[in-house]
N, C-alpha and C positions, 0 to 999 in steps of 0.2 A: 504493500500500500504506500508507501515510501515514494511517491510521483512527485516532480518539481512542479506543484501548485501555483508557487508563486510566480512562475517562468508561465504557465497555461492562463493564467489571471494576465497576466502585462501581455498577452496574445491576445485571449476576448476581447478585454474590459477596451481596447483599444481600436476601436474598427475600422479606422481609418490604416491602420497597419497591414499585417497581410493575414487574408480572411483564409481559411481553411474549411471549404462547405462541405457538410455528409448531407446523402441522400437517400434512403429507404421507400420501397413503396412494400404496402401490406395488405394483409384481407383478399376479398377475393378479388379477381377484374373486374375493372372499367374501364370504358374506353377514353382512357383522359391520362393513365399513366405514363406511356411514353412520353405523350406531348409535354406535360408536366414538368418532365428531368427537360427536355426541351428547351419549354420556356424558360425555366429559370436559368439552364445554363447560359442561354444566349443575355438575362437581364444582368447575370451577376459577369459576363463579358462586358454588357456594355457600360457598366458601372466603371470596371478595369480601365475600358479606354478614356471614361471622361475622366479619370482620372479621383475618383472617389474613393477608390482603393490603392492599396500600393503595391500589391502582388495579391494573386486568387490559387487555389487549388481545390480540386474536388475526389471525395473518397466518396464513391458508391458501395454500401454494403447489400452484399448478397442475399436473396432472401428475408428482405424485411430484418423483422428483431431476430432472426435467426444468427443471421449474417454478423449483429452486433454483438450478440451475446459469444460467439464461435468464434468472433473475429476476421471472417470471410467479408473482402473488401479487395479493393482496387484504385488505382490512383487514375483518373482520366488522364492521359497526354494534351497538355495543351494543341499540340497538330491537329485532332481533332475538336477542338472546341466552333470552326467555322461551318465542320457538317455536321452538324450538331443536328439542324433544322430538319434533318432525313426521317430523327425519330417521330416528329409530330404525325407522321403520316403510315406509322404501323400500330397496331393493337398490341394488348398485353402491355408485360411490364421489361425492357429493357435491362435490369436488373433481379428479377426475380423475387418474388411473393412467396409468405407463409403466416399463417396463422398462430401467433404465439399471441402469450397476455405476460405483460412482465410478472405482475401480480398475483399470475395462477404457478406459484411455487412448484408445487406436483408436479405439473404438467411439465414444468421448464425442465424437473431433476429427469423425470421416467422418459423421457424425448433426448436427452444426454447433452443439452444443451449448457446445464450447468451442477457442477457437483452436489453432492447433498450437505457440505459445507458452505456456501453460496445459495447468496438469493439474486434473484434474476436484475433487481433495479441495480445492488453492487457489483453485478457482474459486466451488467451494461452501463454505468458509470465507470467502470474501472476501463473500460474499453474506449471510449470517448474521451477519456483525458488522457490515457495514453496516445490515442490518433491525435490530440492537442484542437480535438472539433471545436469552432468557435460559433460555426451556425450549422443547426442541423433543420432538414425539412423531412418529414415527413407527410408523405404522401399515403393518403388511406381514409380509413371511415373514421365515425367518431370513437369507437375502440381506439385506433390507432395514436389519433393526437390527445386525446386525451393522455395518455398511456404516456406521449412523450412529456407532457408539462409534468407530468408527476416525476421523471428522468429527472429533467432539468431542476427544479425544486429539491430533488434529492442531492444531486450533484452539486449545487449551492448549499443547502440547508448542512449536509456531509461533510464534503471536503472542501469547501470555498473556493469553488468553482463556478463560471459562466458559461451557458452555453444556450443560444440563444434560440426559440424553438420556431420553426415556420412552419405550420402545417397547411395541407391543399387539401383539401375535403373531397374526393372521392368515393360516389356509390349511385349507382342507379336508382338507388330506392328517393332518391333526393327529401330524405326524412330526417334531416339535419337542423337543429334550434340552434341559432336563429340565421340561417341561411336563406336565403331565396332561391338560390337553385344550386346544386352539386354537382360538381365536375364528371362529365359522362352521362350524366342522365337523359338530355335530351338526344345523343349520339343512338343509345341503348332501345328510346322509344322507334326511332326511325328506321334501325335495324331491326326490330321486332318486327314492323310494319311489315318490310318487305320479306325477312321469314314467312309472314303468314299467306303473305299474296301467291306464294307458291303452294302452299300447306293447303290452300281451302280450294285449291282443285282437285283434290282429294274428295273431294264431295261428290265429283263426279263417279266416282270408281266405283259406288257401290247405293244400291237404293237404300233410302232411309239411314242417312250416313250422319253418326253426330261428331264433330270435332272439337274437340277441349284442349285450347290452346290457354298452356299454362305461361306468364309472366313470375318473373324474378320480383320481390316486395314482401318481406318477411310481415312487416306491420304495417308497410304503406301501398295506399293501392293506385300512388300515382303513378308508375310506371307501365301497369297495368291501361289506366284511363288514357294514359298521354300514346301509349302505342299502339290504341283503336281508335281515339282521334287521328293518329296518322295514318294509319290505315284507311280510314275510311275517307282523308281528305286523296289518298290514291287513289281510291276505288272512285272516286265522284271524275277523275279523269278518264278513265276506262272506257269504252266502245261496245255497244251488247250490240247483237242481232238481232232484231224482236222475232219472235215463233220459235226459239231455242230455250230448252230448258237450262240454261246454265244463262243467269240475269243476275243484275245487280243488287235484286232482293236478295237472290239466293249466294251469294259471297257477300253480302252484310254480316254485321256481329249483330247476333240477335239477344245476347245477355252480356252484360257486364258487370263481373263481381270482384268486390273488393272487397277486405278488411271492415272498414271503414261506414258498409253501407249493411244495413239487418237483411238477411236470406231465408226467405221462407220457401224452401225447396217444392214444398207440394204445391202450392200457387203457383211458384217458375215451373213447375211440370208440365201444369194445366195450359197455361198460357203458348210456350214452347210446344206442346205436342198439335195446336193450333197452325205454327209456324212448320215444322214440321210436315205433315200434314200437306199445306201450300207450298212448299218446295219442296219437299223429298231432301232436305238435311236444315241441319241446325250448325253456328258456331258462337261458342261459346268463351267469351275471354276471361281469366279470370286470374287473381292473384295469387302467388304460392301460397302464401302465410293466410287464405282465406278459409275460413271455419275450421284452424289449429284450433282454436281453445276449445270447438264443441269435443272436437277430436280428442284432446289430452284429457277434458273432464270426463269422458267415457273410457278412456283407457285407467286411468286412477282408480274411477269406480268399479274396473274391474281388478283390480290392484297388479295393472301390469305396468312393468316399468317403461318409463318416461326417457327417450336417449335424447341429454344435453351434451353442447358443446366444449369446447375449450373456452365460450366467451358465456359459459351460462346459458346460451337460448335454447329453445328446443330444434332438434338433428330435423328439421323439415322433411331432408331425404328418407329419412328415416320413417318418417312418418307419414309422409305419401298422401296429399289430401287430394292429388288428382282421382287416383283410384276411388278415392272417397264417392267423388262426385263420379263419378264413371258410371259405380254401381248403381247409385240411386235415381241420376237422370236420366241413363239408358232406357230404364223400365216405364220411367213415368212419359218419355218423349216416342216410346216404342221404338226405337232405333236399331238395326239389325245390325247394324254396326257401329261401334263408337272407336275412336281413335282420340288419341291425348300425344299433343306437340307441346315439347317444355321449348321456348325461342329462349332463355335463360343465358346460355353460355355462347348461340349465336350470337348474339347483342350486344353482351360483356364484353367478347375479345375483340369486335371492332378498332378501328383506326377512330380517331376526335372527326366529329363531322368539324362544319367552318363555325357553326354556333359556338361549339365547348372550343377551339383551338382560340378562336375569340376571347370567349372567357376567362380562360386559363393564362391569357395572357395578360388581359389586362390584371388577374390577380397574382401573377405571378413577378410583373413589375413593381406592384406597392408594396409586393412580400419582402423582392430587392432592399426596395426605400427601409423597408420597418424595420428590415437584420441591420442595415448599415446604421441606424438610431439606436439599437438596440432593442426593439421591442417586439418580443414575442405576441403569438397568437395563431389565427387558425382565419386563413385568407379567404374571403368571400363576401358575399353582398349583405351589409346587416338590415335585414328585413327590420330592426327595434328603431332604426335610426332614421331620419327624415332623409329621404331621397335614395335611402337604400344603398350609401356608399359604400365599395369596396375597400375595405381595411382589415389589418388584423386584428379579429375580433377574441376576447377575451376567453382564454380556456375554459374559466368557471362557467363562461355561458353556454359553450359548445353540450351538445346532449341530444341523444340519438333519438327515433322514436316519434320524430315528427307526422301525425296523419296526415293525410292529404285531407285538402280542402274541398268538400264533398258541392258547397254551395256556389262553386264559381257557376260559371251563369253559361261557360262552354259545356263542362260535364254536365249541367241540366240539361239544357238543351240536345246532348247527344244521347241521354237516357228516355225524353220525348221522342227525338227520332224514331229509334230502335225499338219503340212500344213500350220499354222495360218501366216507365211511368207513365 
């Protein structure tokens, strides 16, 4: 433990000196990662050139808190910092993603990440002031940065040390307090979109054909809502042949469920097997995490066990609520065939459409600005604040779990369309 503190301290505490950036992205995909390490690299270059800095280097850890805890890491060559710009235009993450909690001890000792003399915050402290990181960004959900300001506060509050935390809020679910929108999410809607425009001629294949087209949304069912809005502003381009049975009715979404909205399965039966009925199929959009809780209060009551994660939630995959619905609507819609498409991990590993590369950039510039002040936070549009500016906003505020806003006046409006009110 024996680190020259006071040599890491005259490196932070100084940022006009030479800055030492780490990078991690974590959780699972979005399409916003690359662009991300991207954007920043190219802001904290152009900071270099105007001359706000006095020398730059960047260390990429491998796999997220894996990487940090293991030590697995890389130094970028400045020779590449000019094609930097190549990343914004592939999916995944450039560095490599995993699922760790620093805070879940267990998990970090039985995964061999760190001794069972070691806790995972001093193991990843110890590893940060050795690399002498002066700003670190963390790219990921609100797991993820939250997880780093408890880092940084440790590594202050510990060993009197700085290190200044930037985080980029990534997740499709865009269920982030108090954000306005999350890096990828609009990317993820759009890609769903076109997943399905292939998926629902699948409808053709077989009479009375129902399709459950499942969306990525543990507790938000905007990603759900916003990639049947896009779909359906596709479908309104489309070309039918009048006298053919394959119309614009019939590749409609004719239910949309979410989290967020009450499901009264045997009324959608009724309704649905109507539809049904007039086109010879149905599709159905609907979010993963929708009618978990009826799901886990019936498994309890049968006292069967419940499989959570490494972050605490419930294993969704685990617990399959597509199947749920499969069973219950096939019978009540009479369907001789049902099929279930997850667009999930289509969507995720996309490239940043121009929306989020937008985004990301301009948050990834005031991230620049806030590391070189000093001031940590978690980069995105504060919906609390008048005009919704993008700044780094306050760890304490950051906090996952945000619902989607069920009463915007689009998702009414498209719930009228599609009969479903």
């Amino acid at each position: 433990n024996n680190i020259d503190i006071y040599r890491f301290k005259m490196i932070s505490d100084k940022m006009s000196k030479h800055i030492n950036v780490g990078m991690m992205t974590s959780g699972g995909l979005a399409p916003c990662l690359s662009c991300s390490v991207a954007q920043l690299v190219k802001y904290w270059s152009e900071a270099l050139k105007a001359g706000k800095i006095e020398s730059l280097s960047f260390r990429m850890y491998i796999d997220g808190y894996k990487g940090i805890l293991t030590g697995d890491s890389f130094i970028v060559p400045d020779s590449v910092y000019d094609d930097i710009d190549a990343l914004n235009f592939l999916g995944g993450s450039p560095i490599g993603n995993s699922r760790v909690k620093l805070t879940n001890v267990k998990d970090c000792i039985a995964r061999g990440f760190v001794g069972e003399d070691q806790t995972p915050l001093e193991a990843a402290a110890q590893r940060l002031l050795k690399d002498e990181i002066s700003v670190l960004h963390t790219i990921g959900g609100d797991d993820t940065n939250t997880q780093a300001a408890e880092l940084s506060k440790y590594i202050l509050e510990k060993h009197g040390g700085k290190v200044v935390v930037i985080g980029m809020p990534k997740t499709v679910d865009n269920d982030v307090y108090p954000i306005t929108q999350t890096f990828g999410a609009d990317t993820a809607a759009h890609q769903g979109a076109i997943f399905f425009e292939n998926i629902v001629s699948e409808s053709t294949a077989n009479p009375r054909m129902l399709i459950l087209h499942e969306c990525m949304g543990r507790d938000s069912g905007y990603l759900t809502a916003a990639t049947a809005r896009a779909y359906r502003e596709r479908l309104s381009k489309q070309k039918f042949v009048p006298g053919f049975s394959t119309s614009k009715g019939s590749r409609d979404i004719h239910a949309i469920w979410i989290p967020e909205v009450a499901l009264d399965i045997p009324k959608e039966g009724e309704r649905l097997k109507k539809l049904m009925d007039k086109y010879g199929n149905v599709n159905i959009f609907f979010g993963e995490g929708t009618g978990v809780k009826e799901i886990v209060e019936a498994m309890r009551k049968n006292n069967e066990e419940v499989p959570i994660d490494a972050f605490g939630h419930v294993s969704l995959a685990k617990i399959n609520p597509a199947n749920y619905f499969s069973k219950n609507i096939s019978k009540l819609v009479g369907a001789e065939k049902t099929l279930v498409q997850k667009s999930g991990y289509f969507a995720r590993s996309a490239a940043a459409n121009e929306f989020d590369i937008d985004l990301i950039g301009r948050c990834a510039k005031v991230g620049v600005e806030s590391a070189i002040e000093g001031t940590s936070g978690c980069m995105g549009q504060d919906e609390n604040k008048e005009g919704e500016p993008i700044r780094a906003i306050e760890f304490e505020r950051i906090k996952g779990g945000k619902p989607f806003d069920i009463k915007q006046q689009w998702f009414q409006d498209m719930l009228k369309e599609i009969g479903q009110i």
